[in-house]
C-alpha positions in Angstrom: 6.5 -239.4 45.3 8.8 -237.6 47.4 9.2 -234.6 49.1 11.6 -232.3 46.6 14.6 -230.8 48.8 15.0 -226.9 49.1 18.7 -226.4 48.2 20.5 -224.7 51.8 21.6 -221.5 51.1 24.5 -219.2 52.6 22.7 -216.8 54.8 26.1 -215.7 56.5 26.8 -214.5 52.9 23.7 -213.0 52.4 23.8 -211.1 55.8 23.9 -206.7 54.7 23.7 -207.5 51.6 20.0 -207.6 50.9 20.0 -204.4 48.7 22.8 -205.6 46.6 21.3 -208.6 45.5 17.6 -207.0 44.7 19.9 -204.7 42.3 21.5 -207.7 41.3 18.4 -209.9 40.8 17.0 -207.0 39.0 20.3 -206.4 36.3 20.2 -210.7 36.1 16.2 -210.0 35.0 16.7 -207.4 32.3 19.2 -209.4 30.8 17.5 -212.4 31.0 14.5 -210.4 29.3 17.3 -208.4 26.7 18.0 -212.3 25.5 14.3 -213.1 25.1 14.1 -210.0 22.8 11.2 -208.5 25.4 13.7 -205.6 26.5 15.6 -203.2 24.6 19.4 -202.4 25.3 18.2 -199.0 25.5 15.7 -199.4 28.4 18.3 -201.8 30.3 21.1 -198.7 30.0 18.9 -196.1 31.9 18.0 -198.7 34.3 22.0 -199.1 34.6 22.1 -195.4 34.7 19.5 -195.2 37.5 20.4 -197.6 39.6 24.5 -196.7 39.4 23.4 -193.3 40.7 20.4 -194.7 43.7 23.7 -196.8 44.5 26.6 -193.8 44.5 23.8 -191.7 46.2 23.2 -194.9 49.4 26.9 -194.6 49.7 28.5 -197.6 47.9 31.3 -197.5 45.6 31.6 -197.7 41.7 33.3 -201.1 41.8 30.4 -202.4 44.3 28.2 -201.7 41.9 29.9 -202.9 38.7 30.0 -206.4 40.8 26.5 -206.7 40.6 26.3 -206.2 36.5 25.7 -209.5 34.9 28.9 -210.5 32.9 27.6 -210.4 29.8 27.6 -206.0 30.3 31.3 -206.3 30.1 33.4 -204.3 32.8 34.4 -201.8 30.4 34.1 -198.1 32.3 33.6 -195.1 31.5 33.4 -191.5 33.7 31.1 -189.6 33.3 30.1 -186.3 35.5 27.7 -187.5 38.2 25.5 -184.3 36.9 25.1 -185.3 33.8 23.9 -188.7 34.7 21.7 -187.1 37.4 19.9 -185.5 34.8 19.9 -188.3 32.9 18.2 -190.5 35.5 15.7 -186.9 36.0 14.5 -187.7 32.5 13.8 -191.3 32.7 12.5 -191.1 36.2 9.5 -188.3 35.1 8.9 -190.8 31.5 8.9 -194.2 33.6 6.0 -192.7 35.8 4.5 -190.3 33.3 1.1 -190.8 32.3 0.4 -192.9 29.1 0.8 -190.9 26.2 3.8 -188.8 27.3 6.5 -189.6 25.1 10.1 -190.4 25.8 11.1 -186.9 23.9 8.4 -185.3 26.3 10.0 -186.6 29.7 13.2 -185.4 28.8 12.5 -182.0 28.0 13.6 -182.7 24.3 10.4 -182.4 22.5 7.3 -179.4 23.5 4.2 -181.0 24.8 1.6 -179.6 22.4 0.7 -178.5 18.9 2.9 -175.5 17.9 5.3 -176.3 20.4 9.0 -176.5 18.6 11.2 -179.3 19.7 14.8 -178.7 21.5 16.9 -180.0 18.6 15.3 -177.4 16.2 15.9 -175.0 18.8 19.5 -175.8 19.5 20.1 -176.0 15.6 19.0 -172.7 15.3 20.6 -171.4 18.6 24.0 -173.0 17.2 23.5 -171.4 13.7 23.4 -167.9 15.8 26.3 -168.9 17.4 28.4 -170.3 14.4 27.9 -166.6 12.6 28.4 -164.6 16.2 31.5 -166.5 16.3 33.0 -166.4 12.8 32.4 -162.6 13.5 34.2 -162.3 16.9 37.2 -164.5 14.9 37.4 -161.6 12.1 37.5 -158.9 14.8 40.0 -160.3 17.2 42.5 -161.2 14.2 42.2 -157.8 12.4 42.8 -155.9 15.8 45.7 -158.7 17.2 47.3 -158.3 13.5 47.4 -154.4 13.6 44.7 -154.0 11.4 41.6 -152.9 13.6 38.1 -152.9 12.2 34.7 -151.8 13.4 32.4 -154.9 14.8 30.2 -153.6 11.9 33.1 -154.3 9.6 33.5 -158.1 10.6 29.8 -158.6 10.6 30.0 -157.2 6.8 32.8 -159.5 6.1 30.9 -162.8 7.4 27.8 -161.5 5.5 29.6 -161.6 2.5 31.7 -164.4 2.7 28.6 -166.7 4.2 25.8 -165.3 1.6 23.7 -164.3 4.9 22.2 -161.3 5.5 23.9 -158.7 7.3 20.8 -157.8 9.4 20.7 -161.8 10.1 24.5 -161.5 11.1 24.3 -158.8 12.9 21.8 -159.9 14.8 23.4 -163.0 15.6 26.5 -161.0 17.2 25.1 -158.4 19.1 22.6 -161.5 20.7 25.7 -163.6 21.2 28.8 -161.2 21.4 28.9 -161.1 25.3 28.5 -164.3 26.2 31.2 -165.2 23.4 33.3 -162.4 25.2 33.0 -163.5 28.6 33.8 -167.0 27.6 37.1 -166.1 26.0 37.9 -163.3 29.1 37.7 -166.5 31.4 40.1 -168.5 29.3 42.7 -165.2 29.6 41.6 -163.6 26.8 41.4 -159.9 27.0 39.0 -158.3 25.2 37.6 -154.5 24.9 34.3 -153.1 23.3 33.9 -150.7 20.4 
């Protein structure tokens, strides 16, 4: 039997380029796994994710890096703040090379680590709530005043208490938590705005 031939390869080509083609080799992998139905599309995007930022952060360009996608990821773009994708890539970092037993939630700083400890989305759904009433209260205020009509803050939080069915302890509340970072927020899109 004879010897089977090693097929000659480019090296010239190859030459600087040996980090491109690991991240290549890598992206052809997962998606040769993704089409074996051992990967989901889910694990495969923050591995995207992570290596598009290790790539930006070494220096190279978006469309070097898109270049080393396989085809079948399209070359549909999108962009995105490199911040948000930092944190992004923060997340999945800390959950890759958590412990075992640290959930994906966990990693991320979505869900608390621990009985008794409330997860982010009940606390953003609550937080947003707050906000919702501290806003609807600020909207009654501003119009009553900017129509020539001024009313007391005490007076829009009564009118949001009754026209929501809430509490006006529970909407007062809200506003006075909220009222000056709702304030601020307007004042540095040119609203001007004065206290009671």
């Amino acid at each position: 039997m004879g010897r089977i031939k090693a097929q000659r390869i480019n090296t010239d080509m190859m030459q600087g380029r040996r980090e491109e083609l690991a991240i290549q080799y890598y992206f052809r992998n997962l998606e040769i796994e993704r089409k074996n139905a051992n990967l989901p599309t889910t694990y495969i995007a923050f591995e995207a994710i992570r290596n598009m930022v290790a790539g930006r952060i070494e220096g190279y360009e978006d469309q070097d890096l898109l270049e080393l996608y396989p085809e079948e990821w399209g070359q549909e773009t999108l962009t995105v703040p490199a911040a948000i994708l930092r944190s992004l890539v923060s997340g999945w970092i800390a959950y890759i090379e958590a412990p075992e037993g640290k959930s994906l939630g966990e990693a991320f700083g979505l869900e608390g680590g621990g009985q008794g400890s409330h997860r982010i989305k009940s606390k953003m759904k609550t937080l947003m709530k707050h906000r919702k009433i501290a806003n609807a209260v600020e909207v009654e205020y501003l119009l009553a005043n900017h129509q020539g009509q001024p009313i007391s803050e005490r007076k829009a939080c009564e009118i949001v208490s009754e026209r929501e069915q809430l509490s006006f302890a529970k909407v007062e509340a809200a506003h006075k938590k909220l009222k000056k970072q709702i304030r601020e927020g307007m004042s540095s899109e040119g609203y001007t705005l004065t206290d009671d």
